[in-house]
N, C-alpha and C positions, 0 to 999 in steps of 0.2 A: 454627455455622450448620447450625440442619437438613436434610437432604435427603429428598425423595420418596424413596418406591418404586421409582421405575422407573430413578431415579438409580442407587440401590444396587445395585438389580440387574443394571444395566450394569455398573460395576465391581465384580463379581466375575469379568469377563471379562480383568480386569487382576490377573494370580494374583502378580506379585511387585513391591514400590516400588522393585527396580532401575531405574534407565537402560537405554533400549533404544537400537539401532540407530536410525536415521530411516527404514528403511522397516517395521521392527519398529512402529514406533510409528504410522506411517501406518496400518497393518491394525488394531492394537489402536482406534485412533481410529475408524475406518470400521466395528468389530465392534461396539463400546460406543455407537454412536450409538441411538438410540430413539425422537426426536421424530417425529410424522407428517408434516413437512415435511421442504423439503430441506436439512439443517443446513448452516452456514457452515463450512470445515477453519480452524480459526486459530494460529497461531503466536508463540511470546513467547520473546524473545531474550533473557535478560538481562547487560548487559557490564557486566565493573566498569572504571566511569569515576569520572576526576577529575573535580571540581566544573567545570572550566574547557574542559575536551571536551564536543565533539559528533560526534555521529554521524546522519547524512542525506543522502538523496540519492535518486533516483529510478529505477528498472527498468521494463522491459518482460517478466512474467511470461511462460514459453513458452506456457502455457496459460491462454488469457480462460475466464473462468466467469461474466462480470456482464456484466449488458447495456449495448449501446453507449451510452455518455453525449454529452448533447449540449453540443458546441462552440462558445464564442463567443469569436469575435476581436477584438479593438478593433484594428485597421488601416486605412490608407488608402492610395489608388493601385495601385501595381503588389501591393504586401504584403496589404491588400484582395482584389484577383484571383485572387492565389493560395489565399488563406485557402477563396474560395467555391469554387476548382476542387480542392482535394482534400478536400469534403466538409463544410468547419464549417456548421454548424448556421445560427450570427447571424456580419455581419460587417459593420464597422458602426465611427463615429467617437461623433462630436457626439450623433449620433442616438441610439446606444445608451446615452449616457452619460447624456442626458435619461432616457430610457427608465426606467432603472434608480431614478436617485434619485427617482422617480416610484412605484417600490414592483415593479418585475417585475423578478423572479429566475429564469424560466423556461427556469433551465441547469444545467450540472452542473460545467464547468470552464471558466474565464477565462486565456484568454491571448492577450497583446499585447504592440505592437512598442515596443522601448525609445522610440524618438520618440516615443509617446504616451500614455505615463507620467504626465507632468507633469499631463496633463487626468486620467488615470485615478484619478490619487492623490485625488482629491476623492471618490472612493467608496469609500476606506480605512474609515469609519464602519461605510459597509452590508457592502461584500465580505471586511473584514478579522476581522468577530466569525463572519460563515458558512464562514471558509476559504476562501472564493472568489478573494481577489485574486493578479493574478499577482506571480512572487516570480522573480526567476534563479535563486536555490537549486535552485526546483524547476524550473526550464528552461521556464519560462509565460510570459517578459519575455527575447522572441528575435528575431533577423531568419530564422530558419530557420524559417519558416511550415509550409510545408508538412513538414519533418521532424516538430516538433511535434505538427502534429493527425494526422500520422497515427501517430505511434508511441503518443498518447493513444486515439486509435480502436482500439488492438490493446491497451488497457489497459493503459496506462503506470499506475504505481501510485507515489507518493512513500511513503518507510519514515522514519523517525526515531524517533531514542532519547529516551522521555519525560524528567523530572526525577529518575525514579529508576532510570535507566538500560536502561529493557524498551524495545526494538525489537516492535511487536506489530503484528500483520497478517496480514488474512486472505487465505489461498492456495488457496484450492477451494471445492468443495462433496461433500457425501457421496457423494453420486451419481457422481463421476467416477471414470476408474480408479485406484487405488493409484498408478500408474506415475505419472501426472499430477501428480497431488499432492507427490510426492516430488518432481520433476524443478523443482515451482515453490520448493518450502521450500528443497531444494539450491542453488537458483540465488539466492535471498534469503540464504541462511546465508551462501555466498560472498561476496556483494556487501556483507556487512554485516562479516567480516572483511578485506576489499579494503580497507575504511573506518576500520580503527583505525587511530588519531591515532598519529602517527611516535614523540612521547616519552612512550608510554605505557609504565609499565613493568608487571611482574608479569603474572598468568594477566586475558585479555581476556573471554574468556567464560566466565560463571558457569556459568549454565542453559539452557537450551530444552525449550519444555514446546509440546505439542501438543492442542487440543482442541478437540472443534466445541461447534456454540454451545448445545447445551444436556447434552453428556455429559459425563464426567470427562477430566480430563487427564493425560498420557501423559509421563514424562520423557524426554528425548533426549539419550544419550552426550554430552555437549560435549566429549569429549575423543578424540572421536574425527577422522580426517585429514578433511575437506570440501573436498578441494585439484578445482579444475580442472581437464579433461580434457584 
């Protein structure tokens, strides 16, 4: 695969293909960046797993970098009330349900109360191919209404491990400080060793590699302690 210029010429900012520290690699990332926008920090985890494991679940990064997305709730009555009093966007039954198979997706995240599933699942078609439907996995299909939207208004972010076992996710933008950046990946690296499967045997994590979205990528120590403070 060819690269530009100005690819190259950012990594030569990367003087050796050791593994770095994570906050080694945070700097190197933020030095080697060059796009004229605000690049994306991202992160790829790779574990080695069994064919029969998974690895998913959902955090609340310390630090939001993306703007607030809007909330819609399928609820009603009291679950309803609350949905509108801590901020969702749409909140809404029957109505929105029409609404939708109608063709308006004018949202960013769906979540609704296990009672109202059975009418929801009939938009398994449209919300299920966008990502949009909600799921318990990822804590969307709750009676904790108000936990919910608002721990997604502070950027709740869902993680999972593809088919070839890379946890990937973006944790910043260039722009932000070092400190920041670090404290989100740390907090993702943990939560994604929290997550290995009880009979897994052997070394869990491969790699971790670090880059924004248009520079080169940075390895990261895997074998270094990421323990909890």
């Amino acid at each position: 695969m060819s690269r530009g210029k100005k690819y190259l010429e950012a990594a030569k900012k990367r003087t050796h293909s050791e593994p770095v520290s994570l906050e080694q690699a945070v700097e190197l990332v933020k030095a080697m960046a060059f796009a004229k926008f605000d690049e994306t920090v991202e992160i790829a985890i790779h574990l080695n797993l069994k064919g029969k494991h998974t690895v998913r679940d959902t955090l609340v990064l310390p630090h939001s970098f993306r703007a607030e997305k809007k909330i819609l709730v399928f609820a009603k009555g009291d679950k309803a009330e609350e949905a509108r009093a801590c901020g969702a966007a749409y909140v809404g039954e029957a109505d929105l349900i029409e609404k939708i198979q109608g063709g308006w997706l004018d949202f960013d995240i769906a979540v609704a109360t296990p009672d109202m599933m059975k009418d929801v699942g009939k938009l398994g078609p449209v919300l299920g191919r966008r990502g949009l439907m909600p799921n318990p996995k990822t804590k969307t299909v709750t009676f904790d209404i108000k936990g919910a939207v608002e721990e997604l208004k502070k950027g709740r972010v869902e993680f999972k491990a593809d088919k070839t076992g890379v946890v990937h996710l973006a944790i910043g933008k260039i722009s932000m400080d070092k400190e920041k950046i670090t404290e989100n990946a740390l907090l993702l690296i943990q939560e994604v060793i929290r997550k290995r499967p009880a009979d897994l045997k052997g070394e869990y994590l491969s790699s971790i590699a670090l880059s924004s979205t248009m520079g080169p990528g940075v390895r990261v120590n895997a074998k270094d302690k990421f323990q909890r403070e």
